[in-house]
ChimeraX commands (.cxc) that place a marker at each C-alpha (Angstrom):
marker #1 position 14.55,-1.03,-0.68 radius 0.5
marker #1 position 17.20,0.86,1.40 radius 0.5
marker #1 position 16.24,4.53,2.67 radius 0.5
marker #1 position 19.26,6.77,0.58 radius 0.5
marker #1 position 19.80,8.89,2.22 radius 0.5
marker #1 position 18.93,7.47,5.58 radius 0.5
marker #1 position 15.78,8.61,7.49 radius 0.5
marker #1 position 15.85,11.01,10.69 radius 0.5
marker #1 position 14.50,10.00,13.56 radius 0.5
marker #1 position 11.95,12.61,15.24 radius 0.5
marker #1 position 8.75,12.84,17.77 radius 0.5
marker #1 position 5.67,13.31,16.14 radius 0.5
marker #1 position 3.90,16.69,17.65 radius 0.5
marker #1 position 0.74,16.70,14.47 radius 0.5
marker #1 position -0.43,15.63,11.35 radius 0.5
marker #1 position -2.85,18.55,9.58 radius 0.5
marker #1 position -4.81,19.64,6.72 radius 0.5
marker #1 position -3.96,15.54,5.45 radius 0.5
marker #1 position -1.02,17.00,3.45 radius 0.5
marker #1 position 1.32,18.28,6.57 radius 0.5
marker #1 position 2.86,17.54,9.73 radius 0.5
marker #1 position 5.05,19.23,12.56 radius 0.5
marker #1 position 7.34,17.11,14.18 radius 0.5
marker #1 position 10.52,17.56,16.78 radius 0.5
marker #1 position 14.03,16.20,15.52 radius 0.5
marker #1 position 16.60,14.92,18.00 radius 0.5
marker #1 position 18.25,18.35,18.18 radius 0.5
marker #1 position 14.99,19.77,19.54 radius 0.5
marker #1 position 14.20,21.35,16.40 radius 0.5
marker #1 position 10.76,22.05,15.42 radius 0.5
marker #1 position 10.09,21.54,11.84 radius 0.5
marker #1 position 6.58,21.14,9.33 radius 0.5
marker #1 position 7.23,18.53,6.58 radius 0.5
marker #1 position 5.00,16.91,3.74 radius 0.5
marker #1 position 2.75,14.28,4.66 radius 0.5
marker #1 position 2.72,11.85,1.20 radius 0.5
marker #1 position -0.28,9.90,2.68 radius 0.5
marker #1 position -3.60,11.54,1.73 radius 0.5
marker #1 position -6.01,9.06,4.37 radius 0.5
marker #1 position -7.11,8.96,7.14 radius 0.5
marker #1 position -4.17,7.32,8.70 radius 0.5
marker #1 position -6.18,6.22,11.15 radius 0.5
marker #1 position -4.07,4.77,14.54 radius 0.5
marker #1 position -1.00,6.39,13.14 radius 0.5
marker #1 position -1.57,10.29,14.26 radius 0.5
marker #1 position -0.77,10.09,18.05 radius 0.5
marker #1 position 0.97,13.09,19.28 radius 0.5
marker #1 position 4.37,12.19,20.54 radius 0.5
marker #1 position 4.98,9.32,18.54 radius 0.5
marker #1 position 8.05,8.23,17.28 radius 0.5
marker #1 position 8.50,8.62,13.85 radius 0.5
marker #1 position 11.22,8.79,10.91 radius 0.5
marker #1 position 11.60,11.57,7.97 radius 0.5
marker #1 position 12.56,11.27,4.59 radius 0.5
marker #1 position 14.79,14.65,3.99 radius 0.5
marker #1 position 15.12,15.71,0.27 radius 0.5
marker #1 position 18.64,18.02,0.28 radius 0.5
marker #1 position 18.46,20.61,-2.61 radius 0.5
marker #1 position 15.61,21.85,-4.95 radius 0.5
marker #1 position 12.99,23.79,-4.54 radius 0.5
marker #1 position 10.44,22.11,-1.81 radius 0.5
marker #1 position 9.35,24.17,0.01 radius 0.5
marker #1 position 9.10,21.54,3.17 radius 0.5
marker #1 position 12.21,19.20,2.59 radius 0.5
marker #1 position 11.35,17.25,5.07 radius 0.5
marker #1 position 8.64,14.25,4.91 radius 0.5
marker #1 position 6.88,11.25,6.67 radius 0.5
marker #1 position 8.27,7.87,5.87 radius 0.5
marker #1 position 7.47,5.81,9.50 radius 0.5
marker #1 position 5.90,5.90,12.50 radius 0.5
marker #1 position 6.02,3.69,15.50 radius 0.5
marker #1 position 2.69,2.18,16.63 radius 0.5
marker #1 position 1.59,-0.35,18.52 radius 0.5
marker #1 position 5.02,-1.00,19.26 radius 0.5
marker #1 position 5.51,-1.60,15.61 radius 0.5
marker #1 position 7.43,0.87,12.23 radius 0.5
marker #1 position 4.31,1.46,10.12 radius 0.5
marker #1 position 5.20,2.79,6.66 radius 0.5
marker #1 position 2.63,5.36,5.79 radius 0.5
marker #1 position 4.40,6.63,2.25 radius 0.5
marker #1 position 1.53,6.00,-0.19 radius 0.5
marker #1 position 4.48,6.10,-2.79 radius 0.5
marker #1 position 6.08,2.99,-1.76 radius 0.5
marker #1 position 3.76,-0.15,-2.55 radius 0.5
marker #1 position 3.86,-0.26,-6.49 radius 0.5
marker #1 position 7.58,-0.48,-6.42 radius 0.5
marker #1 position 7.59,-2.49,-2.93 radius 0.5
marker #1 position 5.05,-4.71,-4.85 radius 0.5
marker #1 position 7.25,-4.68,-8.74 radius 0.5
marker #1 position 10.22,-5.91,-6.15 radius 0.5
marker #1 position 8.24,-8.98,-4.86 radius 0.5
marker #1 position 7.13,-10.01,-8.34 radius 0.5
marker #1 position 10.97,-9.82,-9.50 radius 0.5
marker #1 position 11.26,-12.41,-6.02 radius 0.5
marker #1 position 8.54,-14.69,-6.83 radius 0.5
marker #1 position 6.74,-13.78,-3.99 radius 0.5
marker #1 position 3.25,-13.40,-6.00 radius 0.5
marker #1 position 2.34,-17.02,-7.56 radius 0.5
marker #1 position 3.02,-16.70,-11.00 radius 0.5
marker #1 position 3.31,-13.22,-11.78 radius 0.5
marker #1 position 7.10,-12.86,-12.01 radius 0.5
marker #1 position 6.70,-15.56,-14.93 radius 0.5
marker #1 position 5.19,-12.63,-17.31 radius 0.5
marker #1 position 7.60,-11.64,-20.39 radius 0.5
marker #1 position 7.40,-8.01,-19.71 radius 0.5
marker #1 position 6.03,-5.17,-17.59 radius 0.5
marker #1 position 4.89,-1.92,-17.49 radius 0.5
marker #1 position 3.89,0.89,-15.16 radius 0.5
marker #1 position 1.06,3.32,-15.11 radius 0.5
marker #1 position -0.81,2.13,-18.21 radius 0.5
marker #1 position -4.36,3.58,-19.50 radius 0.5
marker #1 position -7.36,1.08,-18.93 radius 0.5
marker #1 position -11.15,0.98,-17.81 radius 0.5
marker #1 position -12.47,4.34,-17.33 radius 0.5
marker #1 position -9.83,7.42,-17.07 radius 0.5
marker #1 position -8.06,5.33,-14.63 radius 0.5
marker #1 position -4.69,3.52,-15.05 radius 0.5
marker #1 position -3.44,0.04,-13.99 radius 0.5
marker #1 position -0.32,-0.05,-11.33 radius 0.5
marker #1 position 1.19,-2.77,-13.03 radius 0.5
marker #1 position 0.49,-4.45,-16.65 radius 0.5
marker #1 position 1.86,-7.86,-16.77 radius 0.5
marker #1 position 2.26,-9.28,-20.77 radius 0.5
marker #1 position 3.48,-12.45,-22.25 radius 0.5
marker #1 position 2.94,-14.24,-25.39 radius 0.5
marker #1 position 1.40,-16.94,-24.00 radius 0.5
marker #1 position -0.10,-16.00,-21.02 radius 0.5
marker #1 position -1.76,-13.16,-22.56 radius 0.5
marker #1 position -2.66,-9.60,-19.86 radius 0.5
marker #1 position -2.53,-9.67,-16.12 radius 0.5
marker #1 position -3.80,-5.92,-14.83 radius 0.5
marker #1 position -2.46,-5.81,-11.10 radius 0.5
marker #1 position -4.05,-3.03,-8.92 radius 0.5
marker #1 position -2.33,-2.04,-5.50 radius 0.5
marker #1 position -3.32,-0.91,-2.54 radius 0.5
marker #1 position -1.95,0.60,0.19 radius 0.5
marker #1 position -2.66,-1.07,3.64 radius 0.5
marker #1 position -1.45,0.14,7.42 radius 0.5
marker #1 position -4.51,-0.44,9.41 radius 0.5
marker #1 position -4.70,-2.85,12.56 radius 0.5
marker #1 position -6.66,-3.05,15.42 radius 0.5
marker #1 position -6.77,-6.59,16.35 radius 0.5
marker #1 position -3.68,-8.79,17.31 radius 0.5
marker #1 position -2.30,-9.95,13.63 radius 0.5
marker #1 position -4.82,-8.23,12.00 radius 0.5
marker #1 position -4.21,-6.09,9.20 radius 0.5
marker #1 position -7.56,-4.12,7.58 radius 0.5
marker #1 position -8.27,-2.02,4.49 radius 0.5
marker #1 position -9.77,0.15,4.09 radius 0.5
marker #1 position -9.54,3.10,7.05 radius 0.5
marker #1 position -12.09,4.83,5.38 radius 0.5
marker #1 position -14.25,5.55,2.43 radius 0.5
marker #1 position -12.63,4.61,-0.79 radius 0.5
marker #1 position -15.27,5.56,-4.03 radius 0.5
marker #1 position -12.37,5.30,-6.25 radius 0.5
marker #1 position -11.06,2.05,-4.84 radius 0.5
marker #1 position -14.29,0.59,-5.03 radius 0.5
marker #1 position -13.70,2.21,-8.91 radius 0.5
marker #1 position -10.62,-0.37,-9.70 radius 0.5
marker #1 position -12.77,-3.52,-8.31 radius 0.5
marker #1 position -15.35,-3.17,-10.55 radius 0.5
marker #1 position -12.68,-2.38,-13.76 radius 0.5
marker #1 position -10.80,-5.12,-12.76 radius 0.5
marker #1 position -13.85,-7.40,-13.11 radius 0.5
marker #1 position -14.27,-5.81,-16.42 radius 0.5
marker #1 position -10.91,-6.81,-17.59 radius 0.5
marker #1 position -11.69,-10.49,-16.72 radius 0.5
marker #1 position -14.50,-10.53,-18.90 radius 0.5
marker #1 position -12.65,-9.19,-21.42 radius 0.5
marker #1 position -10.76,-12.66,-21.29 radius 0.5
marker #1 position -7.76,-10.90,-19.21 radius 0.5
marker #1 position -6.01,-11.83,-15.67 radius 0.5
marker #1 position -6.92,-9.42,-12.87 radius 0.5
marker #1 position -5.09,-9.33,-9.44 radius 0.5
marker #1 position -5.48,-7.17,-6.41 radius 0.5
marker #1 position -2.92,-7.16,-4.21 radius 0.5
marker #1 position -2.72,-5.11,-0.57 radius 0.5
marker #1 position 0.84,-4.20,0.17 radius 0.5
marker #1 position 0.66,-4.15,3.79 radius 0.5
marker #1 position 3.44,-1.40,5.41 radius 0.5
marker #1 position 3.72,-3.01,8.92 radius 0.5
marker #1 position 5.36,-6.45,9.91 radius 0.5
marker #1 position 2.86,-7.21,13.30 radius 0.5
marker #1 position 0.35,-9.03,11.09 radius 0.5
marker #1 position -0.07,-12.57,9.42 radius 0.5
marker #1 position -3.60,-11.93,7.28 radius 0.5
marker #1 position -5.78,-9.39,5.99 radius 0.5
marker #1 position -9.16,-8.36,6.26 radius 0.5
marker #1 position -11.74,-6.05,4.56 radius 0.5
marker #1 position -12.71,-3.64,7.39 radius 0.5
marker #1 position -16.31,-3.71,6.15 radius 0.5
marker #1 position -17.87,-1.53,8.64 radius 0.5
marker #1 position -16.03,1.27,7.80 radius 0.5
marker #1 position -17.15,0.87,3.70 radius 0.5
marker #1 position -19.50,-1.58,2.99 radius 0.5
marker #1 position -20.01,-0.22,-0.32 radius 0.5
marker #1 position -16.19,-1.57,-0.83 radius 0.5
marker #1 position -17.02,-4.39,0.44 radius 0.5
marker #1 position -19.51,-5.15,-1.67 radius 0.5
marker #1 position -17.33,-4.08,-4.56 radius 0.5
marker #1 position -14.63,-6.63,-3.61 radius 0.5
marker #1 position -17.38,-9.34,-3.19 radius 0.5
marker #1 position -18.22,-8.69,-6.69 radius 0.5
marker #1 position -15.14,-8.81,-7.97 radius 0.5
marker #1 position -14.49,-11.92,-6.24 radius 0.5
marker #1 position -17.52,-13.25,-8.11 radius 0.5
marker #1 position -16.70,-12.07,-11.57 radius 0.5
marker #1 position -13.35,-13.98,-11.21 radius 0.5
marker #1 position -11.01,-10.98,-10.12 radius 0.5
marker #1 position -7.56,-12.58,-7.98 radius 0.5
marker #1 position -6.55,-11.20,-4.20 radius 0.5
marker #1 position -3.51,-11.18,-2.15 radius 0.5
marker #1 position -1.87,-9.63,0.48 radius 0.5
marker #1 position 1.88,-9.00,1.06 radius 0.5
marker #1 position 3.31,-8.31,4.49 radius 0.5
marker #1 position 6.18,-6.09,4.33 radius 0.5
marker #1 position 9.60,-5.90,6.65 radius 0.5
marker #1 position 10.55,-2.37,8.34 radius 0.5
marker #1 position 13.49,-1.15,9.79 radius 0.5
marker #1 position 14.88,2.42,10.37 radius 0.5
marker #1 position 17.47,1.47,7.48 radius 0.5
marker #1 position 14.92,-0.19,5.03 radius 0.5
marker #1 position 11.86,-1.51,3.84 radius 0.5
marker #1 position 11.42,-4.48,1.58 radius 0.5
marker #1 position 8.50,-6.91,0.75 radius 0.5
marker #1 position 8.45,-9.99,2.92 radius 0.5
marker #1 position 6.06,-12.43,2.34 radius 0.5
marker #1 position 2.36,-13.38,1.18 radius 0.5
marker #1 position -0.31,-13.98,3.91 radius 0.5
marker #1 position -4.13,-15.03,3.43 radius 0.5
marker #1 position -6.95,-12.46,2.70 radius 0.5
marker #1 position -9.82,-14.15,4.67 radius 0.5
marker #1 position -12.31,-12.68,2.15 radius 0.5
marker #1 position -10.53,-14.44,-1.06 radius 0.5
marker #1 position -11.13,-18.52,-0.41 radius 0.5
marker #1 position -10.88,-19.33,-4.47 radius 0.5
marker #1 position -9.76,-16.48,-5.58 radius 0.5
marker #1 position -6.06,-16.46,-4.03 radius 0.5
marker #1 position -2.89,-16.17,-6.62 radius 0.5
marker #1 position -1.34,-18.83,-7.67 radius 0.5
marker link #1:1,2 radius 0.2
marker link #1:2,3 radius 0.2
marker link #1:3,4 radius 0.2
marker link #1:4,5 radius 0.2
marker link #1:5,6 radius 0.2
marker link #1:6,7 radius 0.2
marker link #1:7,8 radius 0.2
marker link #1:8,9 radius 0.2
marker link #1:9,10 radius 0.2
marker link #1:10,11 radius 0.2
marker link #1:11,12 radius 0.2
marker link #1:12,13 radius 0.2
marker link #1:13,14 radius 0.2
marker link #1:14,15 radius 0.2
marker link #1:15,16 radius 0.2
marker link #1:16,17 radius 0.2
marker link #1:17,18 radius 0.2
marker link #1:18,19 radius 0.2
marker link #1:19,20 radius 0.2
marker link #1:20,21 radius 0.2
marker link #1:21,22 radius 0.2
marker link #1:22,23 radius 0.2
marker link #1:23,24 radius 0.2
marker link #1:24,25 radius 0.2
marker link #1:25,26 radius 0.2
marker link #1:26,27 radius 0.2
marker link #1:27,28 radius 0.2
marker link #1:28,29 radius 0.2
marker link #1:29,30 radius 0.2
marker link #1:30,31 radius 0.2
marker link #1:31,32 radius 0.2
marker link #1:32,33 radius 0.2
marker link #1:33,34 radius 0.2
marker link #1:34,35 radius 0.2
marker link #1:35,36 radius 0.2
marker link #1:36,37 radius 0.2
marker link #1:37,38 radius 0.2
marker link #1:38,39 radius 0.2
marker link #1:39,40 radius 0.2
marker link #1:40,41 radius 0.2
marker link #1:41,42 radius 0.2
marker link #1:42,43 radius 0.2
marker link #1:43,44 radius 0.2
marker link #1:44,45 radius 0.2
marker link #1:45,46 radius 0.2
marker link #1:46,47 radius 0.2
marker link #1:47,48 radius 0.2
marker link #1:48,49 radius 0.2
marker link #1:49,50 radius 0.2
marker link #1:50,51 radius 0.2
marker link #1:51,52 radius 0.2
marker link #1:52,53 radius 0.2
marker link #1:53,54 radius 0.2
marker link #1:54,55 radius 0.2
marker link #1:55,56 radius 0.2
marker link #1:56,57 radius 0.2
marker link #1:57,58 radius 0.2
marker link #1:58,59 radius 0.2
marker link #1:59,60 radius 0.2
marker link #1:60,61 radius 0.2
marker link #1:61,62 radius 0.2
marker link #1:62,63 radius 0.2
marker link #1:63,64 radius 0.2
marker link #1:64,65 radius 0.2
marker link #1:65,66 radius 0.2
marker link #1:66,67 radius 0.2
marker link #1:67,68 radius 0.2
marker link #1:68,69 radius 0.2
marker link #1:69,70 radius 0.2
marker link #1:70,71 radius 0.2
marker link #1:71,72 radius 0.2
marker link #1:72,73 radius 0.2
marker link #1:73,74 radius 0.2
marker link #1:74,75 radius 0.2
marker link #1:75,76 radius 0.2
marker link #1:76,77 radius 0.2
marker link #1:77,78 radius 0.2
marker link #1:78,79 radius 0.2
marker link #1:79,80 radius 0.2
marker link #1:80,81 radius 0.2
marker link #1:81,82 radius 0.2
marker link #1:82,83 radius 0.2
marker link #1:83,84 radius 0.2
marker link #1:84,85 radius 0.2
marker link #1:85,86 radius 0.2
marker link #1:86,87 radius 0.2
marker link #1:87,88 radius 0.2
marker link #1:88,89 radius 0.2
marker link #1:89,90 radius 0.2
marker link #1:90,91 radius 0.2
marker link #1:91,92 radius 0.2
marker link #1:92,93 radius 0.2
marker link #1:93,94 radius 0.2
marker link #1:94,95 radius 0.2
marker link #1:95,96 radius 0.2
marker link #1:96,97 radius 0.2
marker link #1:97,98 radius 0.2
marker link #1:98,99 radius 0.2
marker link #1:99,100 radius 0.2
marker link #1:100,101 radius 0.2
marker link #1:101,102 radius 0.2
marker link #1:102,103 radius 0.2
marker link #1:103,104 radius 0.2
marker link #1:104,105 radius 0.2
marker link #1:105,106 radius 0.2
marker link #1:106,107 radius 0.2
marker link #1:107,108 radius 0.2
marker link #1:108,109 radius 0.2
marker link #1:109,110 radius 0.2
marker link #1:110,111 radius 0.2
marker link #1:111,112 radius 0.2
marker link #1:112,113 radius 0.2
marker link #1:113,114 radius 0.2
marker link #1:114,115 radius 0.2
marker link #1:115,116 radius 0.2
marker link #1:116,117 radius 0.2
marker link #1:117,118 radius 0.2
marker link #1:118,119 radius 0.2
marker link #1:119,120 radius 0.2
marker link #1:120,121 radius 0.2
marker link #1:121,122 radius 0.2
marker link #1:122,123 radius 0.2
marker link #1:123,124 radius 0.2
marker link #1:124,125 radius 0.2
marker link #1:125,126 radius 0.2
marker link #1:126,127 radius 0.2
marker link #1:127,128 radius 0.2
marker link #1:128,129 radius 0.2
marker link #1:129,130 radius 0.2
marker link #1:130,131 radius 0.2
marker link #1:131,132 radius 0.2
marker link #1:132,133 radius 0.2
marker link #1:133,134 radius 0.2
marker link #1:134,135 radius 0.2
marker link #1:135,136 radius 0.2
marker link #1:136,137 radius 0.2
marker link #1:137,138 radius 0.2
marker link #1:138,139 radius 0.2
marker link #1:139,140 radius 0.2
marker link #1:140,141 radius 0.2
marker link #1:141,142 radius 0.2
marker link #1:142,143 radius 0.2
marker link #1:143,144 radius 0.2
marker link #1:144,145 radius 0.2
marker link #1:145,146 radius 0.2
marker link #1:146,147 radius 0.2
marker link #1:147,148 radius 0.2
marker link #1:148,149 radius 0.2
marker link #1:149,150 radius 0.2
marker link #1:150,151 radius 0.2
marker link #1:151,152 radius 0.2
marker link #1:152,153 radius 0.2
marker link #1:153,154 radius 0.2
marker link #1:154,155 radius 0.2
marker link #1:155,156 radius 0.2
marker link #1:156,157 radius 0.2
marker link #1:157,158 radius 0.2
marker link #1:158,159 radius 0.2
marker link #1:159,160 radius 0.2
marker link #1:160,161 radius 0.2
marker link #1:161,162 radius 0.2
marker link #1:162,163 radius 0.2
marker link #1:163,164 radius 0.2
marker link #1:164,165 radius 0.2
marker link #1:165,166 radius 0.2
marker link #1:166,167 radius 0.2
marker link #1:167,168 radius 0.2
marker link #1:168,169 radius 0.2
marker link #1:169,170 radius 0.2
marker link #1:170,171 radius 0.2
marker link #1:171,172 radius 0.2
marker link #1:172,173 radius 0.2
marker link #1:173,174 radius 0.2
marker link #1:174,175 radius 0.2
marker link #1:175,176 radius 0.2
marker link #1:176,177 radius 0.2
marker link #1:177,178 radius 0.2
marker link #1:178,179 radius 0.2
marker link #1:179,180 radius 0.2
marker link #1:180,181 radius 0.2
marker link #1:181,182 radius 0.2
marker link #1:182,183 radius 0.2
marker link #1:183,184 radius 0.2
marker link #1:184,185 radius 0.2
marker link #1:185,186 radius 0.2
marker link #1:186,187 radius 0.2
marker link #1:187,188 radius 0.2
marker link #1:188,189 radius 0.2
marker link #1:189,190 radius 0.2
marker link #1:190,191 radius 0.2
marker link #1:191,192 radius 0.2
marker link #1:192,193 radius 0.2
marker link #1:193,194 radius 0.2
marker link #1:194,195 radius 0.2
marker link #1:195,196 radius 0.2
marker link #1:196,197 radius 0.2
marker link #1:197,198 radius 0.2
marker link #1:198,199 radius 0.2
marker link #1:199,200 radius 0.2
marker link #1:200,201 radius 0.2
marker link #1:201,202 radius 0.2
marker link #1:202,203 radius 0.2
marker link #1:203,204 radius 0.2
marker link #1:204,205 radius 0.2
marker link #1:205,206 radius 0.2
marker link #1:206,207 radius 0.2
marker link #1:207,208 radius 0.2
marker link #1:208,209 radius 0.2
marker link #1:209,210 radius 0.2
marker link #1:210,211 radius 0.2
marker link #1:211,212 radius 0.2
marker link #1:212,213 radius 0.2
marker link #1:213,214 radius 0.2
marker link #1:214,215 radius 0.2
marker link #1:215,216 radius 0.2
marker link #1:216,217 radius 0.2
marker link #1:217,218 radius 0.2
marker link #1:218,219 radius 0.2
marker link #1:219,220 radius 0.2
marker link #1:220,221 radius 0.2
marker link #1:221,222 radius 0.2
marker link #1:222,223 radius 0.2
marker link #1:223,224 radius 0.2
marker link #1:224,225 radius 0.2
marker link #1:225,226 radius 0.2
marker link #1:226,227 radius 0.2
marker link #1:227,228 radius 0.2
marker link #1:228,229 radius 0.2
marker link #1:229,230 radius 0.2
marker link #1:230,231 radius 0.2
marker link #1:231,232 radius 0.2
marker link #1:232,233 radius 0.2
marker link #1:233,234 radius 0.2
marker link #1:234,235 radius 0.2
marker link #1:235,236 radius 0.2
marker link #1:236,237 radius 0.2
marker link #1:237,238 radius 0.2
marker link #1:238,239 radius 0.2
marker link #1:239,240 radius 0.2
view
């Protein structure tokens, strides 16, 4: 996925009220953009970082400019919550998820569970309904070591347990993290930080509910889904 029209560089100065940042471009101005990451983004607020905006030319916006990247631990993170269902539709076209770009047809967005909708419905004749949930994944703290969540998630621990449902409904379920940062080679659940998630994913797990992660390449010029690597947590559960 190329970045039309390409990003600006800039030095992060804050990130505010979860919805806004200031930052200073090249030519020393000082500008507030949109922030389309609602989390914590825990690791990826440090004043001064480097960083690269998205700027929407035209309309209406009221702040045309917004957060795509930022530099840390001398890695690009991608922090645009937008990103992973397409960055994820793009490695299914590649093969890059076991058998799921062997489905007839797809769809986006579609009603299931409880007032919730699935990223990605997967249908074929004869393989019947994969539901494929995806999160968004940008935390690290250890060397290779990608974790999710960086926080509280009620209403991801909301998708486990309606995944779970859909396998017992005879269905295919899949979870996949699309991890926004190329320093990594597995994933972890950061249970600490939400151990009632946690405990959701370990019951999914148990009801028969699929895992995977996908580590993403980052450059300046693009972003594109890379390859799969391990979640520790999944043993039997891994998509094939």
């Amino acid at each position: 996925m190329l970045f039309d029209p390409p990003l600006v560089p800039a030095t992060l100065i804050r990130r505010y009220k979860r919805f806004l940042f200031d930052a200073e471009l090249e030519s020393g101005e000082l500008i507030t953009g949109s922030c389309p990451n609602t989390g914590s983004m825990r690791g990826l607020t440090t004043p001064g970082s480097r960083c690269y905006l998205t700027r929407h030319s035209g309309g209406t916006r009221k702040y045309p400019h917004a957060l795509e990247l930022v530099q840390a631990d001398n890695t690009l993170v991608g922090i645009n919550t937008g990103r992973p269902n397409r960055l994820v539709e793009d490695a299914i076209e590649e093969g890059l998820i076991g058998s799921l770009g062997t489905y007839a047809e797809r769809k986006r967005e579609q009603k299931y569970g409880v007032n919730s909708r699935i990223d990605i419905l997967l249908q074929d004749p004869e393989k019947g309904l994969a539901y494929v949930e995806v999160k968004n994944v940008h935390f690290r703290r250890h060397e290779g070591l990608a974790e999710f969540p960086d926080s509280v998630t009620t209403r991801g621990a909301k998708h486990l347990e309606e995944l779970g449902d859909m396998v017992e409904a005879g269905h295919r379920a899949i979870m996949v993290y699309l991890i926004q940062r190329g320093d990594v080679d597995r994933l972890r659940l950061c249970r600490e930080l939400d151990p009632a998630y946690a405990s959701a994913f370990d019951r999914a797990m148990s009801r028969g509910v699929e895992a995977c992660a996908i580590r993403c390449d980052i450059t300046p010029e693009q972003i594109r889904a890379e390859t799969m690597v391990p979640v520790e947590e999944t043993r039997l559960n891994s998509v094939s």
